[in-house]
Phi, psi and omega in degrees: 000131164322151162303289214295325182315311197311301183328287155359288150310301204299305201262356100060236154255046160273305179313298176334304168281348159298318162343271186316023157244346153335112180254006148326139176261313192294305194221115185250119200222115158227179200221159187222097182276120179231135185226091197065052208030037182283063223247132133301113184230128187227168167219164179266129171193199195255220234226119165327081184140350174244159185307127183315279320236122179259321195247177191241172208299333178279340174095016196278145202285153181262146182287344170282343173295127180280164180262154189293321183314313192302285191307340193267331167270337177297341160304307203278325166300334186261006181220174173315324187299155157233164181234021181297139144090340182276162188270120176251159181258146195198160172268342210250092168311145168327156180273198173267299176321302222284315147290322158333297208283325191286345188269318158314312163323326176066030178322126188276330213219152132200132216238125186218144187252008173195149186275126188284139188296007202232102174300318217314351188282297202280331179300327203279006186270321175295330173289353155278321188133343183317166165248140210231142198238117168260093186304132181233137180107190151302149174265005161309000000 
């Protein structure tokens, strides 16, 4: 295995456990933006100042719950940081919003262990440019 593999792996599984921080019931996604050994960490939850509750009695997700890229970039807006050129690690392949925001962003990489039931997120960051990774196997 490579350095960049090792790496790879490592933030990774930073994202995983930034999951497990998720009070989502249905789908718990986290994310690791890293930029210049730089690390950022979001999960999907809801809005700094609201109640943990992510679904409603039906399980359908609240339209205020953020997605974790979403949440990992609204970090990096709120700071010093930039996110040109950074790589984000997700659990999740992307919604379409999320690309959106990453592709505004100016994300260079983005690297994920499971497929989102909707591709259309991830087609449009390879029609931007992004380099888009999909890890397999263990993240030991």
């Amino acid at each position: 295995m490579t350095k960049n593999e090792r790496f790879d792996r490592f933030y990774m599984k930073l994202a995983v456990d930034a999951a497990s921080f998720s009070y989502c019931k249905r789908k718990q996604v986290g994310a690791v933006l890293v930029k210049d050994d730089v690390i950022v960490i979001g999960y999907n939850g809801t809005i700094s100042g609201f109640e943990n509750n992510c679904e409603d009695e039906n399980g359908e997700t609240y339209p205020e719950v953020l997605h974790a890229e979403s949440n990992a970039l609204s970090k990096i807006m709120t700071s010093s940081l930039v996110s040109s050129n950074g790589t984000m690690f997700c659990t999740l392949s992307p919604c379409i919003t999320c690309a959106k925001q990453m592709i505004q962003a100016k994300i260079s990489r983005f690297v994920y262990i499971r497929d989102h039931s909707d591709q259309t997120g991830l087609n449009l960051m390879r029609k931007a440019g992004i380099i888009i990774d999909k890890l397999e196997g263990e993240l030991i």
